[in-house]
N, C-alpha and C positions, 0 to 999 in steps of 0.2 A: 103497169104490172097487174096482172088480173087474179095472181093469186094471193087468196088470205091464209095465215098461219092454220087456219082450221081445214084449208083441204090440203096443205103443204104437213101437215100431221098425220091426215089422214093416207094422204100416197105414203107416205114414211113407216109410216105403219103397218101396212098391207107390203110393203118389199120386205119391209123389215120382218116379218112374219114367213115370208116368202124363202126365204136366205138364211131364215133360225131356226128351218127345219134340215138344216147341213146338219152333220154328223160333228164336223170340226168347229168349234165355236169361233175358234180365230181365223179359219178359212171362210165360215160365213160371212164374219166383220168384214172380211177383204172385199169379199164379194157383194157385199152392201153398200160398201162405198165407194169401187170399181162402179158399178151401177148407177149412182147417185153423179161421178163426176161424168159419166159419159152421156147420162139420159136427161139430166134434168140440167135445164143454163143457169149461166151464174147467179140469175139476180134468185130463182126458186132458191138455190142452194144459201147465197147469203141472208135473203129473209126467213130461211129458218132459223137461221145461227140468231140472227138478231133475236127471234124467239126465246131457243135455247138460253140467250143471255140474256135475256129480260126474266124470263120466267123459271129458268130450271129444268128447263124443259118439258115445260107441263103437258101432258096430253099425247106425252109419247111413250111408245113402248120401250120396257127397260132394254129391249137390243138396240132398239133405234138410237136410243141414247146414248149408251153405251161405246156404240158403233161410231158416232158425229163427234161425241165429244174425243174418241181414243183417236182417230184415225182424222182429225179435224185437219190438220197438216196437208191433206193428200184432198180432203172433200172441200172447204172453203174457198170461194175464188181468192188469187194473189190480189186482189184489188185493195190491200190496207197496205197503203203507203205512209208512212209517219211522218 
């Protein structure tokens, strides 16, 4: 896996900016994470969450955040089996 939290922050950030210039702030959200689960593969997506739950999400903008942690359901791969 070639990506570090620091450029998986960075794309997150830039879409997320991209998407929170919508008018609708909860049609943005959708549209961020519609985007998030079709463009990016699972392992990008879950090594951010690992982020986000390590850290708080440090380093991310408060949509991006916002947007992973509300809509996490729909963005996170199913791969947590108990």
């Amino acid at each position: 896996m070639g990506m570090n939290a620091t450029q998986l922050i960075k794309m997150a950030n830039q879409i997320g900016a991209f998407f929170a210039s919508q008018p609708n702030p909860e049609q943005a959200r959708a549209d961020f994470a519609m985007h998030l689960k079709k463009q990016w593969d699972p392992q990008m997506r879950t090594a951010l969450y690992v982020h986000i739950d390590a850290t708080a999400g440090e380093g991310l903008s408060a949509f991006a955040l916002e947007a992973m942690q509300g809509l996490r359901e729909q963005i996170e791969p199913l791969a947590r089996s108990a």
